[in-house]
DSSP file (Angstrom, degrees, kcal/mol; ACC not computed):
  #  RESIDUE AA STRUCTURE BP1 BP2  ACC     N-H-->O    O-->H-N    N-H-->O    O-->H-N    TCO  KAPPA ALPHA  PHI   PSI    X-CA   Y-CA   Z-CA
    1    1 A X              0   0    0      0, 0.0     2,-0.2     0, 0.0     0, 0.0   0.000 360.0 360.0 360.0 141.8   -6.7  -22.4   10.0
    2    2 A X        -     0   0    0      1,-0.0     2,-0.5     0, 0.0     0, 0.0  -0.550 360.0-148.5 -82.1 130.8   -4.3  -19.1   10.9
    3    3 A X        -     0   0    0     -2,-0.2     5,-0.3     1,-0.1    -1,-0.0  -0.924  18.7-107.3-119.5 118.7   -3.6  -16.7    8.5
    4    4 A X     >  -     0   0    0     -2,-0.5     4,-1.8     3,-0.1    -1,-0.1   0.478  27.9-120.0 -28.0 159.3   -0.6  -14.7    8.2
    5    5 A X  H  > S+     0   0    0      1,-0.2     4,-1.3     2,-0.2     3,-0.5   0.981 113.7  48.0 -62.7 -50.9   -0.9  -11.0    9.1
    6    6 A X  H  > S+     0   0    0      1,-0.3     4,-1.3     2,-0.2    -1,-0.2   0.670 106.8  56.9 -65.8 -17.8    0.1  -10.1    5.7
    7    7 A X  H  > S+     0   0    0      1,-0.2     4,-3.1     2,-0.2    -1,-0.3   0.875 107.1  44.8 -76.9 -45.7   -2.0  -12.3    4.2
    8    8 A X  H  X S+     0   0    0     -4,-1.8     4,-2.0    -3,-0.5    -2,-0.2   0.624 107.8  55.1 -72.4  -4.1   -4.9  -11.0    5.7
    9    9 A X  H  X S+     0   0    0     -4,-1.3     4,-2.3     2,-0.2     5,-0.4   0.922 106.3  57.0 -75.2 -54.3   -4.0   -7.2    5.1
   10   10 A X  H  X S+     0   0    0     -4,-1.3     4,-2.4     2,-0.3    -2,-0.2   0.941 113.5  42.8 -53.6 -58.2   -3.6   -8.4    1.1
   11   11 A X  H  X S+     0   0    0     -4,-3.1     4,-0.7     1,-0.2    -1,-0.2   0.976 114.5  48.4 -47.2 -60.6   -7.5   -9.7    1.6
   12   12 A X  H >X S+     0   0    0     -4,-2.0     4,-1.0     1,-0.2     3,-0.9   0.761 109.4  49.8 -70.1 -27.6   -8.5   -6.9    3.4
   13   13 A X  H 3X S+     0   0    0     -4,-2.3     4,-3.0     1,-0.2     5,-0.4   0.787 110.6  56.6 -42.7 -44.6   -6.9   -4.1    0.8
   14   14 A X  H 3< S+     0   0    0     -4,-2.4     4,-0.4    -5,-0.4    -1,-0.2   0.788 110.2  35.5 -84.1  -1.1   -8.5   -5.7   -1.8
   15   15 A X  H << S+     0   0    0     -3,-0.9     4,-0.3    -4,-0.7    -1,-0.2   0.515 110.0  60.6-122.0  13.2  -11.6   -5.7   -0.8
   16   16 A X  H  X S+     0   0    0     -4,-1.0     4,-1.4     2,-0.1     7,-0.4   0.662 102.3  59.9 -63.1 -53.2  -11.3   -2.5    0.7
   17   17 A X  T  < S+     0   0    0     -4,-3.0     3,-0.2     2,-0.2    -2,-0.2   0.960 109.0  44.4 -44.2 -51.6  -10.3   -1.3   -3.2
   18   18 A X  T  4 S+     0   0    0     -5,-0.4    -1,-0.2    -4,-0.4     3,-0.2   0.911 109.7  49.0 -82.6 -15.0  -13.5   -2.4   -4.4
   19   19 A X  T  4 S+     0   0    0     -4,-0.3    -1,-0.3     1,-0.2     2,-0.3   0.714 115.1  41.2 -95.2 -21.8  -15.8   -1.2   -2.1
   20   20 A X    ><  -     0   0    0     -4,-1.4     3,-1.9    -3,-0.2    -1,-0.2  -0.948  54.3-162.9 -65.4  81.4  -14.3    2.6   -1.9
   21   21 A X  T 3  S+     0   0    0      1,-0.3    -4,-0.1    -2,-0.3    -3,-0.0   0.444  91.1  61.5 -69.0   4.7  -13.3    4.5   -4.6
   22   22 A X  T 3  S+     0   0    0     47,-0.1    48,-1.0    48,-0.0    -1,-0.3   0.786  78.5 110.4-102.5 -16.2  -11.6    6.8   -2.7
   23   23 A X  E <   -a   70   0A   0     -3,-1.9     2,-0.4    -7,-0.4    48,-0.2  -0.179  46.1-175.4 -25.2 107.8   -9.3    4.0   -1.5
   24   24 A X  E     -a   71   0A   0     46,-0.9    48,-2.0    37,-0.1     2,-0.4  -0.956   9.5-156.6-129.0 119.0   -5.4    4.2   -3.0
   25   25 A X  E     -ab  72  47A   0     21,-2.0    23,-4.4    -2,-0.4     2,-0.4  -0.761   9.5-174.9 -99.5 136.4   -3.0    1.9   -2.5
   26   26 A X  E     -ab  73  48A   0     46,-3.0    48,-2.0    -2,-0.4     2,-0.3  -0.808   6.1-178.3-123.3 150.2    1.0    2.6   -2.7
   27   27 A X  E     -ab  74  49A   0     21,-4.9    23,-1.6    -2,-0.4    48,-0.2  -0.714  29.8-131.2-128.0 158.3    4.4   -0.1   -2.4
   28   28 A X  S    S-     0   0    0     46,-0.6    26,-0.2    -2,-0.3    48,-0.1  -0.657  71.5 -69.5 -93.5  59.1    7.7    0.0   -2.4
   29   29 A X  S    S+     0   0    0     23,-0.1    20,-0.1    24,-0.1     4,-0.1   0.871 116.5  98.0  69.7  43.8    8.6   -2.5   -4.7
   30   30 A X     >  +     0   0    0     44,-0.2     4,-2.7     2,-0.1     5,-0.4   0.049  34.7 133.0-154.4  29.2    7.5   -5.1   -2.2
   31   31 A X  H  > S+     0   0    0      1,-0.3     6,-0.8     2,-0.2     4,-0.7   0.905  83.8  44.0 -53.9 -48.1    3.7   -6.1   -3.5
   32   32 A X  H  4 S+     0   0    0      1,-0.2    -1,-0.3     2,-0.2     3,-0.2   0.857 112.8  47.4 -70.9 -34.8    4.4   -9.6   -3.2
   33   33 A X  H  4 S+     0   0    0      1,-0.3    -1,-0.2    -3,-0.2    -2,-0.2   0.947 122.9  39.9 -66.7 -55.8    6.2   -9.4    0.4
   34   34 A X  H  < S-     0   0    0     -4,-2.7     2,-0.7     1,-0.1    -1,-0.3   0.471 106.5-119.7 -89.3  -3.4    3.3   -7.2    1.7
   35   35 A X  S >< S+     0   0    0     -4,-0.7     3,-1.9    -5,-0.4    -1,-0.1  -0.402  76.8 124.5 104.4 -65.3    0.4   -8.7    0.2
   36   36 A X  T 3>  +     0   0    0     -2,-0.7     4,-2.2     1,-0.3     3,-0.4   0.270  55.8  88.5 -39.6 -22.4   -0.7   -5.6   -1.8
   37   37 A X  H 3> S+     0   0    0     -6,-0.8     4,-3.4     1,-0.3     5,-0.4   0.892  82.3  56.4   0.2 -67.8   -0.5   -7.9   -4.8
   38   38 A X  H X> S+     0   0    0     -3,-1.9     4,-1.2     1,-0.3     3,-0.6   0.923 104.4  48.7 -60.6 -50.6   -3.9   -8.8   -4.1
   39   39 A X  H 3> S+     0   0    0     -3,-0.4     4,-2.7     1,-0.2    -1,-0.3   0.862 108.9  49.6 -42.4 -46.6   -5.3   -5.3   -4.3
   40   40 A X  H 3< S+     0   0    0     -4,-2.2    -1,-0.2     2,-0.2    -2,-0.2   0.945 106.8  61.9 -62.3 -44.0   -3.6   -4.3   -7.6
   41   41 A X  H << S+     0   0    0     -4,-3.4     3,-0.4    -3,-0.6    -1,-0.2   0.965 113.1  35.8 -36.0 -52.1   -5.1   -7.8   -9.1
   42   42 A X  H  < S+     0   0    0     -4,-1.2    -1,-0.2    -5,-0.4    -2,-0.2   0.801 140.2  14.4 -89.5 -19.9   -8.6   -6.6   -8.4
   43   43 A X    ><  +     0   0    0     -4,-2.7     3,-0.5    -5,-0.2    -1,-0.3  -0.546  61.8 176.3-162.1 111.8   -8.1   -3.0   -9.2
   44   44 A X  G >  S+     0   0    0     -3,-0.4     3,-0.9     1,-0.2    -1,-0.1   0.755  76.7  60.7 -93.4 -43.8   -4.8   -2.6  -11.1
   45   45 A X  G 3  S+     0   0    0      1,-0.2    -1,-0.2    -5,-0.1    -5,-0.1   0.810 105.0  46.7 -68.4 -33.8   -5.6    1.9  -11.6
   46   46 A X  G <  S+     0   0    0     -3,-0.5   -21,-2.0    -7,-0.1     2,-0.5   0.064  97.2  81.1-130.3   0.3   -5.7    2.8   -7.8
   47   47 A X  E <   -b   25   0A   0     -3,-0.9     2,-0.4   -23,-0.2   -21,-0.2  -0.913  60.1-172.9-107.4 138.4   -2.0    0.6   -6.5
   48   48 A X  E     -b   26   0A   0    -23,-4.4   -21,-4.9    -2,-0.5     2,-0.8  -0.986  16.1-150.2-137.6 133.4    1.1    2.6   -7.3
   49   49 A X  E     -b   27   0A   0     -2,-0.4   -21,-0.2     1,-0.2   -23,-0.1  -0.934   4.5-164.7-116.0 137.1    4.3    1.1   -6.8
   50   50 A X        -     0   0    0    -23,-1.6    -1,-0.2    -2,-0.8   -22,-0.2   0.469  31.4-124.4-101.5  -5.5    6.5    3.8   -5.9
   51   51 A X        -     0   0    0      1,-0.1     2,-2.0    -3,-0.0     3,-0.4  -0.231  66.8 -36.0  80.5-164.5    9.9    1.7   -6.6
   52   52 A X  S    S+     0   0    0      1,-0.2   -23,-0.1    -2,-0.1    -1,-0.1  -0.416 106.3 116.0 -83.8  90.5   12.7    1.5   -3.6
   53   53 A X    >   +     0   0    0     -2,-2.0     3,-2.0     1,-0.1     4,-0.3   0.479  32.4 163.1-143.4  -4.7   11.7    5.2   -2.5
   54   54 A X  T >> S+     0   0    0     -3,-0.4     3,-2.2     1,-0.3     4,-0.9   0.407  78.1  50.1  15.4 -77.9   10.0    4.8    1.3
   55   55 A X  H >> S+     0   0    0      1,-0.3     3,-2.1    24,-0.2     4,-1.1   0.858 111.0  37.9 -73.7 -44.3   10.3    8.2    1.9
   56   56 A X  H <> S+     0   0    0     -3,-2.0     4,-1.2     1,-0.2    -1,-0.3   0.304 114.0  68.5 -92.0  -1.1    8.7   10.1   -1.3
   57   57 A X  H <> S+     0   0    0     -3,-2.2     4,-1.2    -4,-0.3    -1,-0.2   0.569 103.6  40.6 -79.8 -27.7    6.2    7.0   -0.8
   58   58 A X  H XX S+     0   0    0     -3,-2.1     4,-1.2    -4,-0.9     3,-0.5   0.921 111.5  54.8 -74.0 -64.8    5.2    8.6    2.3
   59   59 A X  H 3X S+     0   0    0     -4,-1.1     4,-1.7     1,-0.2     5,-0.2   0.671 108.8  41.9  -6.6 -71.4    5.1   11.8    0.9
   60   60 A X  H 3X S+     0   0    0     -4,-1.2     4,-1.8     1,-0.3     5,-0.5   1.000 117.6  57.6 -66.6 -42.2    2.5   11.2   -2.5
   61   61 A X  H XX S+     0   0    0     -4,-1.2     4,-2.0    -3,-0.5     3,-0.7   0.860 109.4  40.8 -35.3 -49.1    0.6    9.2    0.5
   62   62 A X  H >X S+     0   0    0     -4,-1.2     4,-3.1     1,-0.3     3,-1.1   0.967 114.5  54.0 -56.3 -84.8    0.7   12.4    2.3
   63   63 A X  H 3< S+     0   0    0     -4,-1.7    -1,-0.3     1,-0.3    -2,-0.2   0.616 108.7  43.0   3.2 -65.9   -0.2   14.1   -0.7
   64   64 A X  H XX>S+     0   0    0     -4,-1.8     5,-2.5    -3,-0.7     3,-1.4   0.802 103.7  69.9 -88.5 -24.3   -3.2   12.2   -1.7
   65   65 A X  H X<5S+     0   0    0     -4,-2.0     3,-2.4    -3,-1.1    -2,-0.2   0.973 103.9  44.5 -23.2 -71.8   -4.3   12.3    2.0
   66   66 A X  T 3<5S+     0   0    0     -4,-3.1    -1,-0.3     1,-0.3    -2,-0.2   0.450 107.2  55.7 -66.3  -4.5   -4.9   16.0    1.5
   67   67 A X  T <45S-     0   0    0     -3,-1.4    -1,-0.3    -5,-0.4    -2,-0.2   0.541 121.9 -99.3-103.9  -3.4   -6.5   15.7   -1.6
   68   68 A X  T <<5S+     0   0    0     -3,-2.4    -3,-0.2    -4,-0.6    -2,-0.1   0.244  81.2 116.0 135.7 -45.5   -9.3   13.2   -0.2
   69   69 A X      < -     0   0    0     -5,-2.5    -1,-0.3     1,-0.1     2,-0.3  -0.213  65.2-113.1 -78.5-170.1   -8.3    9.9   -1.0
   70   70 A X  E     -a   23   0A   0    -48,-1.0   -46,-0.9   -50,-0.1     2,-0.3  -0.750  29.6-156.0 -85.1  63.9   -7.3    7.0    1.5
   71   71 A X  E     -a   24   0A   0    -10,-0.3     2,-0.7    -2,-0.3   -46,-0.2  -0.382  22.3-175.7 -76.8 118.4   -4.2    6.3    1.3
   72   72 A X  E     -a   25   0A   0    -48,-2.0   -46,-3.0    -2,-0.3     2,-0.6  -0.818  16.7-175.0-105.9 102.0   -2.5    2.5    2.4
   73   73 A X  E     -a   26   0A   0     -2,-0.7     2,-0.5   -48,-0.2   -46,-0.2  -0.932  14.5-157.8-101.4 126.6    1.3    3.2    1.8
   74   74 A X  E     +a   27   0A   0    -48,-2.0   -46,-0.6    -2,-0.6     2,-0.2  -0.952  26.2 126.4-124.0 104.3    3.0   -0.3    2.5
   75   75 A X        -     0   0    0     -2,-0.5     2,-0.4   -48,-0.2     3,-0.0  -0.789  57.2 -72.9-149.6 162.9    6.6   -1.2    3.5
   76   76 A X    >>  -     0   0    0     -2,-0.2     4,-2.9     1,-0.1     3,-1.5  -0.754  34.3-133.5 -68.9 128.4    8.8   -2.9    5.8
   77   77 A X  H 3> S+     0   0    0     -2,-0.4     4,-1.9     1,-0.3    -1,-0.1   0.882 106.4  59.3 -65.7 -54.2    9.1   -1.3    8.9
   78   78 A X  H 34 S+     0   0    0      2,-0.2    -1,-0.3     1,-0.2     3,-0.3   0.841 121.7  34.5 -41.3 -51.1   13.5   -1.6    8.8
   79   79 A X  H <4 S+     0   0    0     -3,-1.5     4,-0.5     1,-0.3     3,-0.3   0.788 105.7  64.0-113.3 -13.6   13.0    0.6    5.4
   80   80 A X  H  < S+     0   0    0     -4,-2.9     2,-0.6     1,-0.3    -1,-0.3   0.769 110.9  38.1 -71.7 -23.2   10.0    2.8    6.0
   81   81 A X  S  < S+     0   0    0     -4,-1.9    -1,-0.3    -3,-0.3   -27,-0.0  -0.916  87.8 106.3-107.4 112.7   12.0    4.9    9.1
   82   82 A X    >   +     0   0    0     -2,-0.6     3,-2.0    -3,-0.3    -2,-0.1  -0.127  54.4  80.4-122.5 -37.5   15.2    4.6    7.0
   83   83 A X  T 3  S+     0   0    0     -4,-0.5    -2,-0.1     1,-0.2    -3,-0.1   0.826  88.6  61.4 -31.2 -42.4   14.8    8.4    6.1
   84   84 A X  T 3         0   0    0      1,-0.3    -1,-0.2     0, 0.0    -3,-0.0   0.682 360.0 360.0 -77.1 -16.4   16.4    8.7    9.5
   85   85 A X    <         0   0    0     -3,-2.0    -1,-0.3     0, 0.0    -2,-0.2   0.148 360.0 360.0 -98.0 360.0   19.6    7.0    8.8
């Protein structure tokens, strides 16, 4: 049976989380829409939901980029380039 994209991103984050510790995943208010849900279940310390903030969501992505980690910053496309309007 076929499985949404988003559903399978949500699998793969989470089990991406357990298996990497350098893995960090960040929302914009939208875990359930985006899956990330599932990641924060399985490891609740390493998801940040950044609230309706897309832009300062890329940014700490950015941010932890440079420090090392792996960072999955997760949005709707419409509100992730919004910065530009």
């Amino acid at each position: 049976m076929a499985m949404a994209t988003r559903a399978a991103y949500g699998k793969a984050l989470a089990k991406l989380v357990q298996e990497n510790q350098d893995v960090v995943v960040l929302d914009a208010d939208l875990a359930g829409s985006t899956k990330t849900g599932d990641a924060k279940a399985v490891c609740p310390q390493r998801h940040f939901d950044m609230g309706i903030a897309e832009g300062n969501m890329m940014g700490v992505a950015a941010g932890l980029a440079a420090s090392g980690k792996i960072a999955y910053a997760s949005s709707f496309a419409m509100f992730a380039a919004g910065r530009a309007f």
